[in-house]
C-alpha positions as CSV (number, residue, x, y, z in Angstrom):
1,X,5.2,-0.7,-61.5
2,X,7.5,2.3,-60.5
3,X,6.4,2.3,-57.2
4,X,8.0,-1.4,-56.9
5,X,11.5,-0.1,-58.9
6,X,11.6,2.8,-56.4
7,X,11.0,0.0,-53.3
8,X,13.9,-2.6,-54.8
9,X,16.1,0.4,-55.1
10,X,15.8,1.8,-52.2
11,X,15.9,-1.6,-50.5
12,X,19.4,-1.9,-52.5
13,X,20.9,0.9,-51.2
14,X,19.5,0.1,-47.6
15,X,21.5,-3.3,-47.7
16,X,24.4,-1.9,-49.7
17,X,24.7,1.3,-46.7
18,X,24.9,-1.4,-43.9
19,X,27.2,-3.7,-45.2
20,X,29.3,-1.0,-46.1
21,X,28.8,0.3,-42.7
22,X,29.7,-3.1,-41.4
23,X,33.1,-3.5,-42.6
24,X,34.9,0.0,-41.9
25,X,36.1,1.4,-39.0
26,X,37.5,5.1,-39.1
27,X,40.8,4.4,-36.4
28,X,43.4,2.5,-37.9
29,X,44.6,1.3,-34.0
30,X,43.2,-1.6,-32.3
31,X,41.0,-0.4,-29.3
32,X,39.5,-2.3,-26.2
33,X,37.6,-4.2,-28.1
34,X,40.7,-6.4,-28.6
35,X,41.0,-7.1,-25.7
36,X,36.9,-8.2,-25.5
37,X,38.0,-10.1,-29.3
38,X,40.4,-12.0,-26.8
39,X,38.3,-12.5,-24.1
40,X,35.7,-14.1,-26.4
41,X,38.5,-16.3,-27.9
42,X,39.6,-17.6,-24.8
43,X,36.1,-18.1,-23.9
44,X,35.4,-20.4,-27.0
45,X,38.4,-22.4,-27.0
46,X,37.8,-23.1,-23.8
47,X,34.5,-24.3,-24.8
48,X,36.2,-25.8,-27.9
49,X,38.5,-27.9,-25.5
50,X,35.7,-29.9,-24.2
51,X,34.8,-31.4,-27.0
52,X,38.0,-32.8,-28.5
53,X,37.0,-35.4,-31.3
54,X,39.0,-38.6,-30.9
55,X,38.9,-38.9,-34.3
56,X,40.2,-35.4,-35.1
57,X,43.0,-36.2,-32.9
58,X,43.9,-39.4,-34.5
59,X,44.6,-37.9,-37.9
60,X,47.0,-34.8,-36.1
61,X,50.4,-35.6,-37.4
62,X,53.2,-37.4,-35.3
63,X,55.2,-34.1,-35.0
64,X,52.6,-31.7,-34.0
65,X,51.2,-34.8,-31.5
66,X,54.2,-35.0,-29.9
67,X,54.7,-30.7,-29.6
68,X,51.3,-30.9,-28.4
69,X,50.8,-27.7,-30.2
70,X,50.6,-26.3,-34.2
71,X,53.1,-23.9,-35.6
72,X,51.7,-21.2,-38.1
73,X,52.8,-19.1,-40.2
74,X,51.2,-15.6,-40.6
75,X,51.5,-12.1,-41.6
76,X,50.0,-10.3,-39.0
77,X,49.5,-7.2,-41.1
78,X,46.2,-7.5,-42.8
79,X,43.7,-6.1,-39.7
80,X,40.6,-7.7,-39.0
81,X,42.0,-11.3,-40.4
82,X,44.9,-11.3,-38.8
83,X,46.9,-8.4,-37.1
84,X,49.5,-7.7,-33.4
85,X,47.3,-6.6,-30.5
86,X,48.5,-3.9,-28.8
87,X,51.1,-5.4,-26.9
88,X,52.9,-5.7,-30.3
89,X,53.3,-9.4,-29.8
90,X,50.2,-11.2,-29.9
91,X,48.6,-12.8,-33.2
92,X,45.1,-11.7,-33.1
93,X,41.8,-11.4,-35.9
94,X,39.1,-13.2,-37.2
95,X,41.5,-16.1,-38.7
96,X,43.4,-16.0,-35.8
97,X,39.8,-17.4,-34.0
98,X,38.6,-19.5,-36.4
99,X,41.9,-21.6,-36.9
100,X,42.3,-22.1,-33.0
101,X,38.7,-23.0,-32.8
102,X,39.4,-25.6,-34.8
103,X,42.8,-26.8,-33.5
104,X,40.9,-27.2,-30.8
105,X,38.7,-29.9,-31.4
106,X,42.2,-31.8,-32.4
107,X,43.6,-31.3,-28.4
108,X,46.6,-28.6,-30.3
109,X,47.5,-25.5,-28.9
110,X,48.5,-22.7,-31.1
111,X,51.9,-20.7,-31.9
112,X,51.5,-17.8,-34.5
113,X,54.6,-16.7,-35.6
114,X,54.5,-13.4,-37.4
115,X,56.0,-13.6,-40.8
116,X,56.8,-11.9,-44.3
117,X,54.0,-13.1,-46.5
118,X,55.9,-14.0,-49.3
119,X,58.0,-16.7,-46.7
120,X,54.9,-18.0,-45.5
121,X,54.3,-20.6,-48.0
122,X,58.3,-21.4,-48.4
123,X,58.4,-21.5,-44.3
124,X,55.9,-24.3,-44.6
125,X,57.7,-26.1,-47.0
126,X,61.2,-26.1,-45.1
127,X,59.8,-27.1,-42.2
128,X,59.9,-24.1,-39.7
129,X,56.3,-23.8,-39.6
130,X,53.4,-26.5,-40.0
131,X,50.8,-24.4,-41.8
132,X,50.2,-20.8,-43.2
133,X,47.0,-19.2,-41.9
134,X,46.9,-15.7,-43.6
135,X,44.4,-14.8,-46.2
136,X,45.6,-16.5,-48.5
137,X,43.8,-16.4,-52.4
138,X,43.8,-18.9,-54.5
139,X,46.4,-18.0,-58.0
140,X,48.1,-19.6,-60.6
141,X,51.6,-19.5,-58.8
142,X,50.0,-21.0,-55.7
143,X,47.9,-23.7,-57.6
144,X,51.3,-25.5,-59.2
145,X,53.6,-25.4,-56.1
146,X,54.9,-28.5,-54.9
147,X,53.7,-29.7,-51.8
């Protein structure tokens, strides 16, 4: 019976180590490998692109159909969601991939427009950008906002 406590323990702290080990880098730069994050993006939208679903494209709204492209909101500070390559202009990350993956099975091209966080959610209700993609939580404050 110890024996098995000692083996789920030790088994805990094996999983534990490598998630752990997983999610940490110790340079607080983006390297090369955004460059390979970008190549792999480019590599699955392209992918993405050919196969649009007709019916995904017939629920885009009339303004972002007729831009041919989706505006969003994000604050490109919050590394590996979202985050500025290297070149200090480009939106890159994990949400940055995910959300053009699936903008791509509408036909819609991407903008990212760096912004505050806290003007995200307001920018989307004025109209300057369509959608806020930026690790957003769910909160009291963000559950009763107005549409």
């Amino acid at each position: 019976m110890a024996r098995r406590h000692t083996l789920t323990y030790l088994a805990g702290i094996a999983v534990a180590g490598l998630a752990l080990s997983a999610c940490g880098s110790s340079s607080l730069t983006p390297t090369a490998t955004t460059a390979a994050s970008k190549a792999a993006s480019a590599a699955t939208s392209a992918a993405t692109a050919a196969s649009v679903d007709p019916a995904l494209v017939a629920k885009i709204p009339a303004k972002i159909k007729s831009a041919g492209k989706i505006v969003i909101g994000t604050d490109a500070t919050y590394q590996p969601n979202e985050y500025l390559d290297t070149d200090g202009k480009t939106v890159i990350g994990m949400d940055v991939e995910l959300f053009d993956a699936a903008m791509a099975k509408f036909g819609v091209k991407t903008e990212w427009v760096p912004s505050a966080f806290d003007s995200i959610i307001l920018g989307v209700g004025s109209g300057k950008f369509d959608v806020g993609v930026s690790s957003f939580s769910i909160n009291d404050e963000r559950k009763h906002r107005p549409p």
